[in-house]
NUBA-317996 format. One record per residue (C-alpha): residue in three letters; x, y, z. Coordinates in steps of 0.001 Angstrom, whole numbers, padded with zeros to 6 digits, always signed. Layout:
N
ALAXYZ...
***
This chain:
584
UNK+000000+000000+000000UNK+001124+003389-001048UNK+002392+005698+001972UNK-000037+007066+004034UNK+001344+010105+004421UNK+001450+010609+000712UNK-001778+013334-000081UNK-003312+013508+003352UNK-002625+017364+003079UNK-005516+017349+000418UNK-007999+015704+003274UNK-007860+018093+005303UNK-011330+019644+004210UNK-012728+016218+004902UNK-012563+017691+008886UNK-013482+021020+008126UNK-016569+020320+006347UNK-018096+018569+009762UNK-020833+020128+010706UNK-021399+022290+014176UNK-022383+019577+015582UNK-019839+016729+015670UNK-022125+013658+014307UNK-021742+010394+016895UNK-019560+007917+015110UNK-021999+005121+015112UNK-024119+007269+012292UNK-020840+007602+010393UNK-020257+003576+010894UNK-023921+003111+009653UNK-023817+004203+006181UNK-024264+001393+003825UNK-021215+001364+001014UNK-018644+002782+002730UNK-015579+001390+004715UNK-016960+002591+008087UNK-019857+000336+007027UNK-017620-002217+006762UNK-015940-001803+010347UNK-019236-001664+011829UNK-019905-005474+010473UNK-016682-005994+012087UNK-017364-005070+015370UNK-020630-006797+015313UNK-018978-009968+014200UNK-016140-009789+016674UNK-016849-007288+019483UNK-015396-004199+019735UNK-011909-003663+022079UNK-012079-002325+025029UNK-009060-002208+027703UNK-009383-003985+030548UNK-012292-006122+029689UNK-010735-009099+028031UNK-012403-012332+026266UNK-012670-014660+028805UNK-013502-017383+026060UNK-011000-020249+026114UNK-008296-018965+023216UNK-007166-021461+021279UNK-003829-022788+020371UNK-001847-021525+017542UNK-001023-025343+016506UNK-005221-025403+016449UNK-006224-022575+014185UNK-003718-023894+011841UNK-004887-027037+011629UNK-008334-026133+011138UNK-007504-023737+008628UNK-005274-026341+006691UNK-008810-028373+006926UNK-011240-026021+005963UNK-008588-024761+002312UNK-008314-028236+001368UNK-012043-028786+000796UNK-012150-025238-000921UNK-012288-024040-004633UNK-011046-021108-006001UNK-013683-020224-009341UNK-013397-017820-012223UNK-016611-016582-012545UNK-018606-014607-015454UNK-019229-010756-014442UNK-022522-011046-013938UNK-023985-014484-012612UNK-026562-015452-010341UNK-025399-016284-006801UNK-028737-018890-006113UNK-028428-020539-009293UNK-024325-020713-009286UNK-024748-022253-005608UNK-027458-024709-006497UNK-025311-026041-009377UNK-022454-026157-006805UNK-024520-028245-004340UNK-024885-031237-007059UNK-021698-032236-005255UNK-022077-031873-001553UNK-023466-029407+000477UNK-021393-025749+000868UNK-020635-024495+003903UNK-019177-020770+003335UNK-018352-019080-000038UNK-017651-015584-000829UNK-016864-013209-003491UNK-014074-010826-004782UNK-012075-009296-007572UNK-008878-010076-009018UNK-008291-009955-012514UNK-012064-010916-012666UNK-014670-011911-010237UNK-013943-015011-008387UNK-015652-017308-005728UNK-014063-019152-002696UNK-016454-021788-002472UNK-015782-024371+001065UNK-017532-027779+000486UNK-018830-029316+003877UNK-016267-032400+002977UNK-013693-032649+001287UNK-014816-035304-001341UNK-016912-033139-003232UNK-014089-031330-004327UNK-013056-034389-005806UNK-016469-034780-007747UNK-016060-031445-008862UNK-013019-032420-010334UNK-014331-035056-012133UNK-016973-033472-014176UNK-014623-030532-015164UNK-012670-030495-018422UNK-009619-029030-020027UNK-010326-026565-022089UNK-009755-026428-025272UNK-007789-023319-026880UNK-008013-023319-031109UNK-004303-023137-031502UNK-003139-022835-028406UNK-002149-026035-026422UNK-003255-026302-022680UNK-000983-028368-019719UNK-003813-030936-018674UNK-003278-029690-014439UNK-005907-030886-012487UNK-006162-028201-009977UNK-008487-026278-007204UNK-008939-023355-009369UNK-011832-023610-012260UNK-013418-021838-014411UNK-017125-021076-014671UNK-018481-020960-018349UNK-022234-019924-019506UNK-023285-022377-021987UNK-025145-019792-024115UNK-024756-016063-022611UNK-027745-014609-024972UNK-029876-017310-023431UNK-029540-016345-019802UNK-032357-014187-018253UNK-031011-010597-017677UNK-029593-010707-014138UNK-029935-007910-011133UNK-027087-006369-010144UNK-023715-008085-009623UNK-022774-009910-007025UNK-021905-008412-003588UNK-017963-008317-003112UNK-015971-008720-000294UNK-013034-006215-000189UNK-009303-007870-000273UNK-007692-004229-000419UNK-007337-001740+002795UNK-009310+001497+003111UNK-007616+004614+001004UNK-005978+006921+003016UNK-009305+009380+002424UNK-011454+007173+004012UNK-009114+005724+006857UNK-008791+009813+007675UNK-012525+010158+007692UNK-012446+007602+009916UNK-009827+008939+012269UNK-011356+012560+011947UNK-014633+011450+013366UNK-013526+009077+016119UNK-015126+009845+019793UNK-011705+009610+021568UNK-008012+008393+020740UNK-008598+005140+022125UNK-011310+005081+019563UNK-008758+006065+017146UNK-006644+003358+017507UNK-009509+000511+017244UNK-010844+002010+014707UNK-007638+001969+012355UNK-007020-001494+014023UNK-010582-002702+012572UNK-010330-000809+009145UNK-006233-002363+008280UNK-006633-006005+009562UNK-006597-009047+007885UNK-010870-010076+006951UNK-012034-013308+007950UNK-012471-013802+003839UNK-009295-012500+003550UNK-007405-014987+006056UNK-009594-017865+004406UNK-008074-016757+000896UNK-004378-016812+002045UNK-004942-020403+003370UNK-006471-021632+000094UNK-003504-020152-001846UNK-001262-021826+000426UNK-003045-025253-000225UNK-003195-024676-003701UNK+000716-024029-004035UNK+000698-027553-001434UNK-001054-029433-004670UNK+001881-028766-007008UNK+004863-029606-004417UNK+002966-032547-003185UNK+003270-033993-006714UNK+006962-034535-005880UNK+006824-034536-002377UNK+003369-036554-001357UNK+002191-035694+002617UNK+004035-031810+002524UNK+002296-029297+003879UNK+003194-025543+002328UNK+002225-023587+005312UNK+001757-019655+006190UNK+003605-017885+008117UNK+004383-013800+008916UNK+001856-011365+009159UNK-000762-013464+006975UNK-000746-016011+010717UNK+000609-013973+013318UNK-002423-011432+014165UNK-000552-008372+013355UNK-001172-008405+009387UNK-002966-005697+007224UNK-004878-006220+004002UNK-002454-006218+001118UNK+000157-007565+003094UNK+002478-009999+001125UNK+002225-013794+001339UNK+004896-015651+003028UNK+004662-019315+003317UNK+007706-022365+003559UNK+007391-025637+002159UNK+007718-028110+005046UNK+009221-031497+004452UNK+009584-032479+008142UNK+006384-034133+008770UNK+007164-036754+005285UNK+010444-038346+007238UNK+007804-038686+011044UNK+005317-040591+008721UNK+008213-042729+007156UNK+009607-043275+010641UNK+006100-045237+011831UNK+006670-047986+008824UNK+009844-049632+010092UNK+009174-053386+011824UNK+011268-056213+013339UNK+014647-056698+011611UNK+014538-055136+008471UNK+014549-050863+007426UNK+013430-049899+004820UNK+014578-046544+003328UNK+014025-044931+000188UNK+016841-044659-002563UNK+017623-040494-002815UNK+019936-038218-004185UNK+022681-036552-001847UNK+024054-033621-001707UNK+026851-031869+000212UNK+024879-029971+002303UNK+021005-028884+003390UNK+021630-025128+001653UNK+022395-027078-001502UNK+019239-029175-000521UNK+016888-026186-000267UNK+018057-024490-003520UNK+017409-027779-005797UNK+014092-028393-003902UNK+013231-024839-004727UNK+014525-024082-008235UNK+012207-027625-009359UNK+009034-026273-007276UNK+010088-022611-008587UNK+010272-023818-012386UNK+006743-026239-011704UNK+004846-023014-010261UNK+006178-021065-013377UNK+005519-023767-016212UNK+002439-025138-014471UNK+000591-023374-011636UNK-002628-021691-012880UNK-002202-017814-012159UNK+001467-018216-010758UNK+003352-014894-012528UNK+006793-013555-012537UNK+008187-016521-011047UNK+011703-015568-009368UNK+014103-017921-008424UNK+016312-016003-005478UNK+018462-019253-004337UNK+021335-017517-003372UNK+019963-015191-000472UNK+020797-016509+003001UNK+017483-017668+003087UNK+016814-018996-000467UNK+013426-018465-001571UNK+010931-017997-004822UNK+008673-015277-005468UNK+005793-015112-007277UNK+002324-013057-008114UNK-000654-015468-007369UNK-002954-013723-009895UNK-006161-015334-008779UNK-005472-014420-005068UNK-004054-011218-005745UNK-000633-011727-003526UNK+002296-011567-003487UNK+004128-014633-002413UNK+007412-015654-000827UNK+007890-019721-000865UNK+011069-021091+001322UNK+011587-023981+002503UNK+011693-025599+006360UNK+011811-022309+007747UNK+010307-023323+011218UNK+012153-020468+013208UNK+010465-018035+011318UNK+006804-020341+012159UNK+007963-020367+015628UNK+008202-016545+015388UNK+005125-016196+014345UNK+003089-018302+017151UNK+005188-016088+019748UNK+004229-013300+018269UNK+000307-014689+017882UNK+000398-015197+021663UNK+001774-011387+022472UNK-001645-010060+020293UNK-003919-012480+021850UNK-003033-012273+025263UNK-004449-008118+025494UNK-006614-006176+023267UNK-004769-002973+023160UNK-001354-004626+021973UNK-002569-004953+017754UNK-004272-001880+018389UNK-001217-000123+019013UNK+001440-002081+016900UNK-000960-001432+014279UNK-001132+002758+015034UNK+002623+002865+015269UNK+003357+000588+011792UNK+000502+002962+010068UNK+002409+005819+011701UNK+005997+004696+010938UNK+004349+004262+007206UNK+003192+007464+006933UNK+006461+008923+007493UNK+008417+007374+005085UNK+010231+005223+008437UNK+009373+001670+006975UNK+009323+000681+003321UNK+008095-002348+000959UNK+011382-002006-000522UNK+015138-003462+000963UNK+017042-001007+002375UNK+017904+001032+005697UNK+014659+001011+007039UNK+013291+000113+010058UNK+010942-003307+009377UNK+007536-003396+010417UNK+008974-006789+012474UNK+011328-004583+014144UNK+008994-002187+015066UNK+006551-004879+016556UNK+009180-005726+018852UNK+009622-002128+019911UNK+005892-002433+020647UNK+006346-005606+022808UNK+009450-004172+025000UNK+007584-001305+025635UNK+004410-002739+026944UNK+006720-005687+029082UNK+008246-002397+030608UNK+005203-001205+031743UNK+004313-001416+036105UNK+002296-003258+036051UNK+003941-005283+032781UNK+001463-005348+030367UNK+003131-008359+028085UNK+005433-010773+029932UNK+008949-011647+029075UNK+010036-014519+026877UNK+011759-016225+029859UNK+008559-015629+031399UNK+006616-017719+029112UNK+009659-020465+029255UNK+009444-020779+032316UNK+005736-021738+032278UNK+006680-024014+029720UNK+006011-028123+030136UNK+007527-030864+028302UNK+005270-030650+025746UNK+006054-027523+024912UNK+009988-027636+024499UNK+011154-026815+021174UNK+014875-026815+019645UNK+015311-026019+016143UNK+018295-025809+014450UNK+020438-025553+018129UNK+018264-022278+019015UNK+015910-022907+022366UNK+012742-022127+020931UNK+010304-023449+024255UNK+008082-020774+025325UNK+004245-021767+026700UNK+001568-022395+023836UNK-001378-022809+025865UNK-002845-019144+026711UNK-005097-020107+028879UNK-002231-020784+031460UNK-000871-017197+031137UNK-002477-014915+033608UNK-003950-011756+032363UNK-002283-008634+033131UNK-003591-006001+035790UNK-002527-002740+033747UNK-005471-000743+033400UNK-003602+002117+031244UNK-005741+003637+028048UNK-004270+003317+024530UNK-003984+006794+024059UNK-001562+007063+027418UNK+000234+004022+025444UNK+000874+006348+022352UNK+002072+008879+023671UNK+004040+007012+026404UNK+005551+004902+023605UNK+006568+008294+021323UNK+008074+009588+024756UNK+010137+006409+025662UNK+011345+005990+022259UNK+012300+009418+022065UNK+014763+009198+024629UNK+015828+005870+024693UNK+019848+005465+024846UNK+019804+003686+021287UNK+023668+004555+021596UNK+025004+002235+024209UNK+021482+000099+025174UNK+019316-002861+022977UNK+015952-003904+023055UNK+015516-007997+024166UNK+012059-009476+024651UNK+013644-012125+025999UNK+014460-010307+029389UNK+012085-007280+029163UNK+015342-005088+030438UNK+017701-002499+028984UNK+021357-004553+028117UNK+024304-002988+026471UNK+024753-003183+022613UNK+027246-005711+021807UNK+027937-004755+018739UNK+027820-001021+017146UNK+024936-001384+014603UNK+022911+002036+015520UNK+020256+000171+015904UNK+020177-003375+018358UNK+016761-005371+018624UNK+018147-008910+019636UNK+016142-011669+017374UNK+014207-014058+019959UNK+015670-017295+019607UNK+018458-016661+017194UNK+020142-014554+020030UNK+023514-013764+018228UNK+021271-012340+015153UNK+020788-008512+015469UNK+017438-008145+013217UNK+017736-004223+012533UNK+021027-004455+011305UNK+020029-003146+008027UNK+019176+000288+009896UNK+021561+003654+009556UNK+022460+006474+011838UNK+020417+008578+009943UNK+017210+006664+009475UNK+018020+005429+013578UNK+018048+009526+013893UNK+014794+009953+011982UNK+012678+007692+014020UNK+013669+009681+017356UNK+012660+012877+016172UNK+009804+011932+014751UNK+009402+010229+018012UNK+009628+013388+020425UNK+007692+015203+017797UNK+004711+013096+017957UNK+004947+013170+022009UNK+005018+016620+021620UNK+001737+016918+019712UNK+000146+014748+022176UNK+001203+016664+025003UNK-000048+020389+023195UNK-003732+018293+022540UNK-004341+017576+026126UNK-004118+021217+027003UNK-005805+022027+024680UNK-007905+019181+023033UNK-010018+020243+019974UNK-013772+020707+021034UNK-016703+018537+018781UNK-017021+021983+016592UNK-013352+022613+015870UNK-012300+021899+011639UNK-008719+020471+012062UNK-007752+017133+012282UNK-006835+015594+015939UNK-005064+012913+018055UNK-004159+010016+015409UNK-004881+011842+012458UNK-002434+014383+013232UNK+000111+012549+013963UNK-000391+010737+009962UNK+000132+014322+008294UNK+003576+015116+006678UNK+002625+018858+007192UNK+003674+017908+010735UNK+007406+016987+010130UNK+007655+019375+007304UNK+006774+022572+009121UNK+009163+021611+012047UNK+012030+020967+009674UNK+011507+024437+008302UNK+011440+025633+012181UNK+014395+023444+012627UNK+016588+026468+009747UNK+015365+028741+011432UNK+016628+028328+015224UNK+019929+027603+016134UNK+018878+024728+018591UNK+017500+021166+016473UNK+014043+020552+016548UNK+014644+017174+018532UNK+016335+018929+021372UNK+014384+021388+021628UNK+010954+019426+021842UNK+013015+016941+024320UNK+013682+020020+026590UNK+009432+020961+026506UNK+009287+017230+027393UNK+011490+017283+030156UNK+009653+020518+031541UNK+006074+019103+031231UNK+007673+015649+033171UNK+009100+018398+036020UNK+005413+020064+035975UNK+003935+016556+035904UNK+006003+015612+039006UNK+004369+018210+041342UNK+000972+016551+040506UNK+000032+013192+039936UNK-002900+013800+037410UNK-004183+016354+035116UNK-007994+017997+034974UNK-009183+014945+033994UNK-008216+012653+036557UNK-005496+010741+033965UNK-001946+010199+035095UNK+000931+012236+033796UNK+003193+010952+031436UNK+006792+010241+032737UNK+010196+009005+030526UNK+010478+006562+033605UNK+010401+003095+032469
***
């Protein structure tokens, strides 16, 4: 997605056009058509966030919603359909083959329907009544796959059709409308879920990436029978936005465990393979065969890359049918591991996505992060900042890694690759934190800590929840989880390291100057979140910045350090909320 920042300047008479009267925000979520419609079916379907009042439904297991997920894509099809169809008679010629149990529609290069059979058979008998096309004087590669193609046997025949059918979005809100959003939010808080709500993954959306996954599972599995090609990232790990990228490995272990069970009395038997000197060498042939398959074979699979000599080898691809794009590796189970730590973090308390989410979309808007390699702080990295933060917290509001080892059984211990990997998977068994704070004290707190945080001699490490001293002089030092000895903003310069800080103490700053002096319901400029997303804020203070002699960053960390000495001789402001202190 393009950079938020980029145009917001031209929204600004979306706020001053509100009328004297600020309108509640549930009228603005009511309007059929538009996203805030859409983020009103979303808190109806999932409850809205509120700190401090947790789900106290039993969460499940990040082992179980992949697993079910794996399930529910492998009795699903993926259809091409005609522009305009009817939905009742397309899903009563579906039901010749089993009952359906959830479809949906969406665009991509056409109008397509996810169609999930009740079992998995009827895919099967789908299959069997569907031919190859036939293309004049074109050839066509007979693949029996999970993605058809819906034909009308006579077009002129059919009986005109109402409109078409009712799509479900795969793309996040434009910046207008995310603005709009933000502009006419109640509070900050209600800031923060509400950009939370609007960026994250759909249901349909989630469903979608697990198909593709499965679908890119039917073409390995020709060479490799019982694989599984499983997701991993921000498409698994709770803290994904629509139009995120697709990254999934192709995992081999679980075909030597089911050859393992065969062996009996005297004899072993093994199968006859190729070797090779060494797993890298492994990886890259099983890659460059499933690379060159996806290419020559895999319906919709587009500028197929072959990058075998990174230090994690890897192909990329455009899944044209899906819409993503994906990055296939091979028995990466670090980076699954990764992902069902970092699952656990966003399930465990309500206002953690919610404000990983406000401080990616901020870091975006800013030009801080990038889709492209280079010095830029990641999106991961940032996450982690996120987590620190929040375990620093009194009371902690996320425990430490070594926490959740400790609570750890036998069941859950996990070595991979020589890196200790055991942490507790059952969340149920980790006890809910007592920190009452508001998301909006979490911004600004965060902005404020950041700001001032002794990047040149300290680095950030989950696993202890606790300042330790760089040991190495990368600018930037956020210790990888279980790969310990792995620094994983490396990539990050003085200068962009410099960047983040004062855009840091700038947006504490803001924060600060709105609770004096908060805009009132009639007021026509934008507010809390919102401001914080315009680039007129960090280009008028670099202009300021030319004209004093003192930089901007010092400057605002001096006001900071004032309104912590004025904080000190009160505990709380007019409205009964604690001050902010740079006090871990």
């Amino acid at each position: 997605m393009a950079a938020l920042g980029v145009g917001l300047l031209t929204l600004l008479p979306v706020c001053a056009r509100r009328s004297p009267v600020l309108r509640p925000i549930h009228r603005l979520l009511s309007r059929p058509g538009t996203v805030a419609a859409d983020v009103r079916r979303e808190e109806q379907s999932s409850g809205s966030v509120e700190t401090g009042s947790e789900d106290q439904t039993p969460k499940k297991r990040f082992s179980e919603v992949q697993k079910e997920r794996r399930e529910q894509a492998q009795r699903t099809v993926l259809i091409h359909c005609p522009s305009k169809i009817s939905e009742k008679k397309f899903l009563k010629y579906l039901s010749q083959h089993g009952p359906i149990h959830n479809h949906f529609f969406y665009e991509s290069f056409g109008l397509y329907a996810v169609v999930e059979f009740c079992q998995k058979e009827s895919v099967a008998s789908l299959q069997s009544v569907t031919r190859t096309p036939g293309l004049g004087t074109e050839a066509a590669i007979p693949f029996r796959s999970r993605c058809f193609s819906l034909k009308l046997r006579s077009p002129s025949g059919q009986p005109s059709e109402p409109a078409r059918v009712p799509c479900n979005s795969q793309s996040p809100p434009s910046s207008k409308k995310l603005f709009e959003l933000l502009c006419y939010a109640e509070s900050i808080d209600d800031q923060l879920d509400t950009l939370l709500k609007a960026s994250q993954l759909t249901e349909e959306n989630t469903r979608l990436r697990y198909l593709t996954c499965s679908l890119i599972e039917d073409v390995a599995g020709a060479y490799f029978p019982d694989c599984a090609v499983r997701p991993f990232g921000s498409s698994v790990n709770s803290f994904g936005k629509l139009g995120c990228d697709l990254d999934m490995f192709l995992d081999l272990d679980e075909i030597g465990k089911f050859s393992a069970h065969k062996t009996s009395g005297n004899f072993l038997m093994e199968f006859q393979v190729k070797n090779v000197p060494s797993e890298r060498i492994a990886t890259q042939k099983i890659l460059s065969v499933i690379g060159e398959c996806l290419d020559q074979f895999g319906p919709g699979c587009v500028g197929v890359q072959k990058i075998l000599n990174a230090r994690c080898p890897l192909v990329r691809f455009s899944h044209q049918a899906s819409g993503f794009q994906c990055d296939l590796t091979t028995n990466n189970r670090i980076a699954l591991k990764s992902s069902e730590l970092l699952y656990i973090y966003g399930a465990l308390d309500s206002r953690v996505r919610a404000l990983v989410f406000s401080v990616r979309c901020w870091a975006r808007a800013h030009s801080l992060t990038s889709s492209i390699p280079g010095a830029w702080i990641t999106n991961f990295s940032l996450t982690m900042m996120v987590i620190f933060f929040l375990q620093r917290r009194s009371p902690p509001i996320l425990p430490t890694l070594d926490y959740l080892e400790n609570l750890a059984d036998a069941e859950d211990k996990c070595v991979i690759e020589g890196h200790n990997c055991t942490f507790i998977r059952d969340l149920n068994r980790i006890k809910p934190s007592e920190n009452t704070e508001t998301l909006e004290l979490l911004l600004k707190e965060f902005f404020e800590y950041f700001g001032n945080f002794a990047f040149n001699k300290n680095s950030i490490n989950i696993r202890q929840g606790r300042e330790q001293n760089k040991p190495e002089s990368s600018p930037l030092h956020i210790q990888n989880p279980f790969e310990t000895s792995l620094n994983i903003s490396k990539n990050v310069t003085q200068s962009q390291l410099q960047k983040f800080v004062d855009l840091a103490r700038e947006s504490a700053w803001i924060l600060h100057q709105q609770d004096k002096d908060r805009p009132s319901p009639s007021g026509n400029q934008p507010w809390g979140l919102a401001t914080l997303l315009l680039p007129s804020v960090t280009n008028s203070l670099s202009l300021a910045k030319k004209k004093r002699k003192k930089p901007a960053s010092e400057r605002i960390k001096n006001l900071l350090e004032s309104i912590k000495s004025s904080g000190a001789e009160g505990p709380s402001d007019t409205n009964g909320k604690r001050t902010v202190s740079t006090q871990a």
